[in-house]
N, C-alpha and C positions, 0 to 999 in steps of 0.2 A: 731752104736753110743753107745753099750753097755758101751764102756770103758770110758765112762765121766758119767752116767746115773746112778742112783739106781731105776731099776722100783720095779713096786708094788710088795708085797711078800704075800700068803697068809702066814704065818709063821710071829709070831710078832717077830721083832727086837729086838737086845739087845739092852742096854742103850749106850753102846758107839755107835752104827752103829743108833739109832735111829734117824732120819727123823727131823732136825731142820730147813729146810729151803724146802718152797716147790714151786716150779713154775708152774704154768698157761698158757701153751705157745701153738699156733695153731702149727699145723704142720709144716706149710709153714715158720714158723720164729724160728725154731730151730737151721739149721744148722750157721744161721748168729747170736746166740745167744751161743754159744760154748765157744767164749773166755773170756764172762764173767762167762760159769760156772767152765770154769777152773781155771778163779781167785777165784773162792768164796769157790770150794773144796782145793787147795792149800793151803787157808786160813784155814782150818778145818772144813766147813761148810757141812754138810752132807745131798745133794742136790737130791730130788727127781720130776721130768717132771709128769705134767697131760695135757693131749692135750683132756681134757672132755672141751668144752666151749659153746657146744650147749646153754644151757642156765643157768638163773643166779642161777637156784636152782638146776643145775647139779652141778654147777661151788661151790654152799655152801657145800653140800652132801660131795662132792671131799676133801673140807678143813676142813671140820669138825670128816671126814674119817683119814684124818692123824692125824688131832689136839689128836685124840683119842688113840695114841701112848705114849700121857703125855709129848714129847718132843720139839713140833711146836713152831717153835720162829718167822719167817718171813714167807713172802707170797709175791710174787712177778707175777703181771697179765700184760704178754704181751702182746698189742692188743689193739686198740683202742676200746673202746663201743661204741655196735652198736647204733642208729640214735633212737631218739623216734619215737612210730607209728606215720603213715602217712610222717616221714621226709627221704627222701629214695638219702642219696648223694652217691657219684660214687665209695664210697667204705663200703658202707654200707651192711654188711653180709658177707662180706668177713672180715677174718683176725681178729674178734673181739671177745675180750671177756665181755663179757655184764656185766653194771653196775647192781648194786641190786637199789632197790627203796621204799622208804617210804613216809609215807602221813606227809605231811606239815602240824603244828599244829601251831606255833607259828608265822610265817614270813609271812605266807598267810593275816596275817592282817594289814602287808609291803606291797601289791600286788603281791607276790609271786605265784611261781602257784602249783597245789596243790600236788604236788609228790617232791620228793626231790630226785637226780640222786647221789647216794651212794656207793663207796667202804668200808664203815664202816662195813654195811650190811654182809660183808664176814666175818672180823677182831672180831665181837663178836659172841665169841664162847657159851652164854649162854644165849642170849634174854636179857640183863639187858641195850642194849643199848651203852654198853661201849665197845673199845676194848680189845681183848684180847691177838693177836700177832699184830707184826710189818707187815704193807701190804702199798704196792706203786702198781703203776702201771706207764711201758712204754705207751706212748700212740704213738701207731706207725702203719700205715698200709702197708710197705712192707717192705721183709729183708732190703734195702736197710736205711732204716729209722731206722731199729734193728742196724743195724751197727755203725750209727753215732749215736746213742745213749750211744751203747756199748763203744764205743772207747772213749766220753766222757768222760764218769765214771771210764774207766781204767787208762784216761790220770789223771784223778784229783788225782786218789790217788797210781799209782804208780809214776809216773813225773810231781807231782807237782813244779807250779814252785815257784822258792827262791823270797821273799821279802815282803812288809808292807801290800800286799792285804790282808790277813789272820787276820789283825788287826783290817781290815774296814770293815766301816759299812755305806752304802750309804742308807738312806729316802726318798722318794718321796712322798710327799701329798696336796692328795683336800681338796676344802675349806669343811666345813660338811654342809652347808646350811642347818643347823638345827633350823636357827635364832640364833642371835647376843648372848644372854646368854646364849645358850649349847654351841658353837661354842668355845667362850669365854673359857666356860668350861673345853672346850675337849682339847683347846690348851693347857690351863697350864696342865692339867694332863697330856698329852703329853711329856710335858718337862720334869713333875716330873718321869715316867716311864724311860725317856730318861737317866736323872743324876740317879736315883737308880738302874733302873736294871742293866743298862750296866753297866759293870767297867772303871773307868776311866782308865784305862789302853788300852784300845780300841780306835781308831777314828772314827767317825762319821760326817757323811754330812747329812744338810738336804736341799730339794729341794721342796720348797712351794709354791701351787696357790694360794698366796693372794697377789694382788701384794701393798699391805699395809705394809706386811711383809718384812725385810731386808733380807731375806734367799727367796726373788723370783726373779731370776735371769729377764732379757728382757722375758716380756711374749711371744712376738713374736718370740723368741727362748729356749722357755721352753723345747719344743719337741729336741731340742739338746742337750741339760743339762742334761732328761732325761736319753737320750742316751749317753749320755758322762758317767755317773753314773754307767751304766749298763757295758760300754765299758772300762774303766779302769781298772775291777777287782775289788773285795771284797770279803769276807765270807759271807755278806748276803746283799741283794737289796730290801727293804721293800717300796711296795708301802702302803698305807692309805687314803683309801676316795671313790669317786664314780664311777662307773663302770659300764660299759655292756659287754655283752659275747666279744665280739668284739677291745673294747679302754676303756683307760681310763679317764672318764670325762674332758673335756678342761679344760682351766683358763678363769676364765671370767674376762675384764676390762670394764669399762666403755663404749660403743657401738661395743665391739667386743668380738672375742673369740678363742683363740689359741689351738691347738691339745695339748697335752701331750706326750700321745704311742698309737699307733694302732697296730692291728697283721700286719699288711703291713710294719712296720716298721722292722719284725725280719730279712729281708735281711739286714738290716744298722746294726745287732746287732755283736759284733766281739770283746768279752772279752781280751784282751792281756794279762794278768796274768792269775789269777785265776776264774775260770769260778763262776759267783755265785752262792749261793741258794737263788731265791726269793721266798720272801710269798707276796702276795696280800690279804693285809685288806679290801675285797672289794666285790662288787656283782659280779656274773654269770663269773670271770673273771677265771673259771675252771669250764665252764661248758660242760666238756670232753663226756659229753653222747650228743649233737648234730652234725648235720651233718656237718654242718660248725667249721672249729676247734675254737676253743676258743683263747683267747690272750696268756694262759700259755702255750697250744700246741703250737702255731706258734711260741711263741721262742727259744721252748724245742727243736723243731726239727731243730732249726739254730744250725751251727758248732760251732760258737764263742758265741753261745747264754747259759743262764743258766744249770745247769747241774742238779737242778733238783726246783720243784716246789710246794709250798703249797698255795692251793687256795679255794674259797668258789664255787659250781656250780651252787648255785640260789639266791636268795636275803638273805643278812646278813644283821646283826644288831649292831649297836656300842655296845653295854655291851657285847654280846657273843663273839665280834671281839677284846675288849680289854682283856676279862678272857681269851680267847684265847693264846695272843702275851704276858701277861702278865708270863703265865704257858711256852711258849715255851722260852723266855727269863731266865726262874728261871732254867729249865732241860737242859739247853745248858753250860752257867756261873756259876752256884754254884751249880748242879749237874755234870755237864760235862759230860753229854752222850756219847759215843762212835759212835752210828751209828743213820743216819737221820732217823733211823725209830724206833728205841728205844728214840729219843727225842723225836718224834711226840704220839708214841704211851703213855707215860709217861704222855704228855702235856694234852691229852685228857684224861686220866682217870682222871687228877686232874677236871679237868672242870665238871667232874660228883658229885665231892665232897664240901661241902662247902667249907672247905678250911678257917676256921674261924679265926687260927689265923698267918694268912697272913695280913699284915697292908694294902699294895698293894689291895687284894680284898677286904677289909671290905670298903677301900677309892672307889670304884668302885662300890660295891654293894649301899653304900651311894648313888653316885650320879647316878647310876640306878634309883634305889628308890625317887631322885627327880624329874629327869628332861624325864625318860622311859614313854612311852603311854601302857606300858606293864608292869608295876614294879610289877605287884602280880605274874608275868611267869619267874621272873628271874631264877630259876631253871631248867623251861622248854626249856627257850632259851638258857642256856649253852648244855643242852643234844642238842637238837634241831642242835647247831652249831659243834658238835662230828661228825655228820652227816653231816651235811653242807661239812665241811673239806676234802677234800682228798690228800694223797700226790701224785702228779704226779712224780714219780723218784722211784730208787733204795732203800728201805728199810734198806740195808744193805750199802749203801753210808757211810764209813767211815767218822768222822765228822774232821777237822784239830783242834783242840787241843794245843794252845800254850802251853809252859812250862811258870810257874810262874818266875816271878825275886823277892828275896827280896830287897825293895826300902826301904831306911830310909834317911829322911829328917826332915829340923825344924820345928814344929809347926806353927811358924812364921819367918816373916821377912820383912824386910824395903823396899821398892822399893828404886834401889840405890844403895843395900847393894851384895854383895857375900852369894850365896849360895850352902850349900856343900850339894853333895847328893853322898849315898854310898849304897852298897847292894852286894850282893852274886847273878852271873850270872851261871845258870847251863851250856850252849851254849858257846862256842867259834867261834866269830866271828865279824863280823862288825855292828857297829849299831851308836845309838845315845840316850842322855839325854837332855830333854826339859822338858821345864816350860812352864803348858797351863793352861789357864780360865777356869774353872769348865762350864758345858754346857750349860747349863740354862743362861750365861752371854757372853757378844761380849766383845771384846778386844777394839772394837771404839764403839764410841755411835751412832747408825744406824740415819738416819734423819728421819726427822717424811712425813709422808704421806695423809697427808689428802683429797688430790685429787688428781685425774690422771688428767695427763695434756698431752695431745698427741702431743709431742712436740719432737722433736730429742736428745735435752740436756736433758730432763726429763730422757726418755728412756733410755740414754746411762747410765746414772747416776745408774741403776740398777746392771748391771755387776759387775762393780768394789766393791757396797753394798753388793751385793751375797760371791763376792770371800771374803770382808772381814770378814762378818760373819762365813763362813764355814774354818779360818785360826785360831786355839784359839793359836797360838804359840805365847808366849811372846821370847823367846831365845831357842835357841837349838845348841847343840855341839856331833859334832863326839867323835866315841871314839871305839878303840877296845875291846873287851871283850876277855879273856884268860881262860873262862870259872871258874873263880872261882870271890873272892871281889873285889870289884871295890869301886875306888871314884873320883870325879871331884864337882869341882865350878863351879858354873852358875854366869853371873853377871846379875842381876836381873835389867831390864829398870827402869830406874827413873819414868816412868810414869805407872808402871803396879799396880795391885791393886788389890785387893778383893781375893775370895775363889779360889786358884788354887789348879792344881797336876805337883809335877815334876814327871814324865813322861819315862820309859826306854824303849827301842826296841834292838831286837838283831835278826839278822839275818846268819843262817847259814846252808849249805847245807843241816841239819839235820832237819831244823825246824826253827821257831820264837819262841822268847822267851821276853813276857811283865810283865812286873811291875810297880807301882803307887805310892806313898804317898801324902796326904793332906799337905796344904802349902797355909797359910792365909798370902798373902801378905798387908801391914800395908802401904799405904797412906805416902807420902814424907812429913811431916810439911813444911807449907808452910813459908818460914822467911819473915819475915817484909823487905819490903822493903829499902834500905838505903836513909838516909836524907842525901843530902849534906850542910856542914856549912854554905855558901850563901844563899841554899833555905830557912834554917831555924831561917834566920836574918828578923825580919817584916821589909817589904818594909817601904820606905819613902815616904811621901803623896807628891803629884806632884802637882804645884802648877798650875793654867789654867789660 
């Protein structure tokens, strides 16, 4: 195996041959881990095996052994962790490389229990809590599991495939049963996260347990929705809300209760584009150090399921879960990371820091600070949730990266009227320009819900609310891109209205390529209606 290998040297390395990427691998799952180290050295990555996994502070010593070359950038632990004492499942001490562990200070007052199952524990190199390289782990117990792991991650990023998946952005969320004014709360900020962080140049869906809400599809088939979500393809699959190691919290209606996802469900799972990255806002739903796999293993290890995963492995908290998604949304979009594990590892060092003048977190730390059972910990709980976190996947996951379009369009314009929109496309290929409803607003006006009514017509009535909500397209038009300026007119509906974006996509062997502009559409004047000469003659009094 020498000629894929750099083992250990007593002799320090030079700066070009030094040690940036180190793996953690049992013996038994090496030879079925070969062809992703000849993608990562092909890549330049200068790859060093440690088959130390005895235990967690063999397993530090090992990282902190190389980090000491000045060069360590990733860390990559193949093996599932082994089972907490006393929990002894049928592959327990085989094949694993053991989590690190620290004592719960903050979340224990959530009912948490009092250890917290940590890859963090490796990633900081100086006790301050933080990390300090890029670290994933496979979570897999035989070659056979290394393999389709492997071949995941080789398919996403050498054969990826062509089209709009890379644009999308699918949500899934529970209600917060925090009571009616945090809940209240948490939805708008939600929305506000949703139209600032993302760029409108992105689509997004959202799929919601409320069934008040016009974005919850038939609660009795939320569990298909969800998987519909997961199964079409995206750049990222976010669920938000409550959890056990196991499922995610049902919907609840009025005298019933519908599943969402279970780990049983990861045989139904089967992406047909692009495999996603999900994160889970959520409790115990990576909680990779028990016997029983957790909900983000069971999907990890479906063919057509996620290709990789970030999740919490014991009880989390709304403030550390929004600093969280807030920070990995800023290092994705307007840092534009390269690899899932220089976004992750970025995201977290933010969340150690105040971070003061961020609008995003001072709006957060605010309503920490009002509605938290814990608002004097709010510093404790962002560290607290660094640990929380782990990324199940590849480190070194190349992230897709669309290229920008410049989009220029009008400030405004009339509903009714022609609008021009023009811009400079780097990509030559096929795509489209649309005009859509800024997020935070629906194209039709959703009905109001003030009761459930378990009725057939009620019911059905939700489907077609769902799909309208999750449609912000006012017009949309093909068009070829030649890789350089473009322009086309949109005819703008006589009925469309308020804060939109037109909207570019460009699709081509090479890659996508999106762009945006704001476009406040202006309300049609309503004209008076016409009087006809007759109607406007006064009757003549009839006589009885």
């Amino acid at each position: 195996m020498a000629w894929f290998l750099l083992l250990w040297s007593a002799a320090p390395l030079s700066a070009p041959d030094a040690i940036d990427t180190l793996i953690v691998c049992p013996a038994s799952f090496v030879t079925a881990l070969k062809p992703w180290i000849a993608h990562r050295t092909q890549q330049g990555r200068r790859v060093q095996l440690s088959q130390v996994t005895a235990t967690s502070e063999a397993v530090r010593a090992t990282i902190r052994q190389t980090a000491r070359q000045g060069h360590l950038k990733y860390v990559l632990l193949v093996g599932d962790a082994e089972a907490a004492e006393g929990e002894h499942g049928p592959q327990a001490g085989r094949g694993c490389v053991p989590s690190g562990r620290i004592a719960a200070k903050v979340n224990v007052a959530w009912g948490s229990e009092p250890e917290i199952a940590t890859d963090n524990w490796y990633a900081d190199l100086d006790d301050d809590q933080l990390p300090d390289v890029a670290l994933g782990r496979l979570c897999v117990r035989s070659p056979e599991e290394v393999q389709t792991q492997v071949r995941k991650i080789l398919t996403y990023e050498k054969y990826p495939e062509p089209g709009g998946w890379q644009r999308q952005i699918n949500l899934v969320a529970g209600i917060g049963s925090l009571g009616r004014l945090a809940d209240t709360v948490l939805e708008l900020t939600t929305q506000k996260f949703l139209t600032d962080g993302i760029p409108a140049a992105y689509q997004t869906t959202m799929t919601y347990a409320n069934w008040r809400s016009p974005f919850c599809p038939d609660p009795s088939r939320f569990r298909e929705a969800t998987l519909f979500r997961l199964n079409e393809g995206c750049l990222f699959w976010i669920y938000i809300g409550h959890a056990q190691q196991r499922f995610l919290a049902p919907i609840f209606v009025p005298g019933a209760a519908f599943p969402i996802l279970d780990a049983d469900d990861a045989r139904r799972v089967n992406a047909v584009q692009g495999l996603p990255i999900a994160v889970f806002l959520a409790c115990y739903t990576g909680a990779f150090d028990q016997a029983e796999d957790c909900l983000a293993e069971a999907l990890l290890r479906a063919e057509g399921g996620p290709v990789a995963a970030i999740c919490g492995s014991r009880v989390t908290m709304p403030y550390g879960m929004a600093v969280m998604s807030d920070a990995l949304l800023d290092e994705f979009f307007v840092h534009r990371r390269g690899t899932l594990g220089d976004l992750f590892l970025a995201a977290k060092r933010r969340m150690g820091a105040d971070d003061k003048d961020n609008p995003r977190r001072q709006l957060l730390d605010a309503l920490a600070a009002a509605i938290s059972p814990a608002a004097d910990q709010l510093s404790a709980e962002r560290v607290e949730h660094v640990a929380l976190f782990n990324l199940l996947g590849d480190p070194l996951l190349q992230l897709p990266q669309p290229r920008p379009i410049e989009v220029h369009a009008a400030d405004s314009v009339r509903g009714g009227q022609s609008l021009s929109v023009s811009g400079s496309c780097p990509l030559a290929g096929e795509g489209w320009i649309e005009l859509v409803c800024r997020r935070d607003r629906t194209r039709v006006s959703p009905p109001g819900r003030s009761q459930f009514v378990p009725t057939y017509e009620f019911v059905r009535s939700f489907q077609q609310t769902y799909r309208q909500a999750n449609d912000p397209v006012w017009v949309a038009n093909p068009f070829t891109s030649n890789g350089g300026n473009f322009e086309m007119q949109l005819a703008v509906p006589p009925d469309c209205s308020g804060p939109c974006h037109a909207r570019v996509c460009v699709i081509a062997p090479s890659g996508v390529a999106l762009g945006a502009a704001d476009v406040f559409v202006e309300r049609v004047a309503e004209q008076p209606r016409p009087v006809s000469l007759q109607a406007a003659q006064p009757r003549k009094a009839v006589r009885k």
